[in-house]
C-alpha positions as CSV (number, residue, x, y, z in Angstrom):
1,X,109.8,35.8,121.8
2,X,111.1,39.2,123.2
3,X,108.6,42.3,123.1
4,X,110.1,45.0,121.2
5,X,109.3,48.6,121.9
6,X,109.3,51.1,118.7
7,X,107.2,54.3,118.9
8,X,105.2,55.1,115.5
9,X,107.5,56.3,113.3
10,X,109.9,53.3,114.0
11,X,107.1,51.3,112.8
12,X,106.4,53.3,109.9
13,X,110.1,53.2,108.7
14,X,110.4,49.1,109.5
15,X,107.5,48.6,107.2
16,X,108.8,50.4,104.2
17,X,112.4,48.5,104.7
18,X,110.0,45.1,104.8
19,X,107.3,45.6,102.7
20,X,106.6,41.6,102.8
21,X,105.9,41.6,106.2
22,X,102.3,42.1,107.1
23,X,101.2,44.0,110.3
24,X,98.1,43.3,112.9
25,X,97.2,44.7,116.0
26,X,96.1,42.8,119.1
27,X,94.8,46.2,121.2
28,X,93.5,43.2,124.0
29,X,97.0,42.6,124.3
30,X,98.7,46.0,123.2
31,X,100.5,44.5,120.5
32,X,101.3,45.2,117.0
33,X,102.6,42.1,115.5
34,X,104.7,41.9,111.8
35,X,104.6,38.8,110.4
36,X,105.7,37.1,107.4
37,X,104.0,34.7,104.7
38,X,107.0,32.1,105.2
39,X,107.5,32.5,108.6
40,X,104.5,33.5,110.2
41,X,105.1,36.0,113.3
42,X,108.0,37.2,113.2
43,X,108.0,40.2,115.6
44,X,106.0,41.3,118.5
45,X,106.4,45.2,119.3
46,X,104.7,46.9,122.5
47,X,101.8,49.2,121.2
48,X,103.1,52.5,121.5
49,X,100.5,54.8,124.4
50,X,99.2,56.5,122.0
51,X,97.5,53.4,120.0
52,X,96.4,52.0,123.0
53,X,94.2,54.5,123.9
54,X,91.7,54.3,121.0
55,X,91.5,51.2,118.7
56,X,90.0,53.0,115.8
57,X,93.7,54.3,115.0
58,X,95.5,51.1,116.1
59,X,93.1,49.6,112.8
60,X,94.1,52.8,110.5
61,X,97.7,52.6,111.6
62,X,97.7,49.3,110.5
63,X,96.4,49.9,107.4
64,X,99.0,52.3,106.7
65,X,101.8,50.0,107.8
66,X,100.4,47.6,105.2
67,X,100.0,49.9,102.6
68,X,102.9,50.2,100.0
C-alpha cells in the first residue's frame, strides 16, 4: 500500500467526506491510518511534522478525526 501524505487540514476535510472510516495513529511509525469496518485499512497517510513531535496531540487529533 502507498503512503499518502496530507497535512492536517486534508485530514480534517477527508474525515467529514468519510465519516465511516475510523482513524488511528501509529506515532512509532508516524502514521495515521483510516480504516473501514468492511474493509479494514484502507489508507495509510504520513503523519504530518507537527503530530510527530508530541503524541499527546497525535491521540487528540484523532479523536477529533473520529468525532462527527
Amino acid at each position: 500500500m502507498t503512503m499518502i501524505r496530507a497535512d492536517l487540514d486534508e485530514l480534517l476535510v477527508l474525515s467529514r467526506l468519510f465519516p465511516a472510516w475510523t482513524w488511528a495513529a501509529l506515532p512509532d511509525r508516524n502514521v495515521i491510518v483510516a480504516a473501514d469496518a468492511d474493509a479494514g485499512v484502507l489508507r495509510p497517510y504520513w503523519m504530518p511534522a507537527l503530530l510527530c513531535m508530541d503524541t499527546h496531540l497525535a491521540a487528540k487529533f484523532v479523536l477529533q478525526l473520529n468525532s462527527e
